[in-house]
TORPA-638735 format. One record per residue (C-alpha): residue in three letters; x, y, z negated. Coordinates in steps of 0.02 Angstrom, whole numbers, plus 32768, in hexadecimal, padded with zeros to 4 digits. Layout:
<rs>
ALAXYZ...
</rs>
This chain:
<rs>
UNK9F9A8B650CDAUNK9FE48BA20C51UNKA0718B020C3CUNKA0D98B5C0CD4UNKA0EC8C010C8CUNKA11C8BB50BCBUNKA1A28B5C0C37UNKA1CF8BF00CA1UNKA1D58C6C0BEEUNKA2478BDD0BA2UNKA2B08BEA0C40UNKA2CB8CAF0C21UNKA2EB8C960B7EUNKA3798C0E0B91UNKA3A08C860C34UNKA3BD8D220BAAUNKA4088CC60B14UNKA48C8C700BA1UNKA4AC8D2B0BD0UNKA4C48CE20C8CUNKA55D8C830C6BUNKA5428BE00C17UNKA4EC8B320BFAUNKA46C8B7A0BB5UNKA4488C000C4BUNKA4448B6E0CBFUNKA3C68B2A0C59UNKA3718BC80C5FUNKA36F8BB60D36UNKA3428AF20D28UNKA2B38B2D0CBCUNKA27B8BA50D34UNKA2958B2F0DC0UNKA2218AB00D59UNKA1AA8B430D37UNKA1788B570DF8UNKA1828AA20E1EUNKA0E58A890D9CUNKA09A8B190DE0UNKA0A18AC10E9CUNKA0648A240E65UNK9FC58A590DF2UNK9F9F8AD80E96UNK9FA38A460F0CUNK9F4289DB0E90UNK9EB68A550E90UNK9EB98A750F4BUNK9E9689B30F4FUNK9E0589CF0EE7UNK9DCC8A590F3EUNK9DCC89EC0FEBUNK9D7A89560FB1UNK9CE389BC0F66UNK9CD98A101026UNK9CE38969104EUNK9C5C89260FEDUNK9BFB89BA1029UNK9C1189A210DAUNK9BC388D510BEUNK9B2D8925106CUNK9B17899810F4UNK9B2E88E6117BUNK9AAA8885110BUNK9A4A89111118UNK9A3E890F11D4UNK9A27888211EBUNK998288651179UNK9946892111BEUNK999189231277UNK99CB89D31237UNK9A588A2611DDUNK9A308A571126UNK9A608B03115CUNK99EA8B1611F5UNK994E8B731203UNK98CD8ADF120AUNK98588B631287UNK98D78B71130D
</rs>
């Protein structure tokens, strides 16, 4: 989490010492650029993890069933 924003801080810093106009500005923007890229990547890495744990829930709730006849989440009176 925190590997994005040192990237994006270097960016506007090499952004402010460029003053807009040079190598090192463009730096600055490739920084920032690199910045949201990690950002997209570690989100979609933990929305993976996110869906296989629903997924592991969802084959306990199947095993479940069909040992009990019943969802875990039913009422066993109705």
């Amino acid at each position: 989490m925190w590997l994005p924003v040192a990237i994006a801080v270097a960016g506007i810093v090499a952004i402010i010492l460029g003053r807009g106009r040079t190598a090192e500005a463009a730096t600055g923007v490739g920084l920032l650029i690199v910045a949201l890229i990690v950002w997209m990547v570690n989100w979609l890495f933990r929305l993976s993890l996110q869906s296989n744990r629903e997924r592991d829930e969802e084959e306990r709730a199947r095993d479940y069933f069909a040992r009990h006849g019943r969802w875990p989440d039913e009422n066993p009176e109705e």
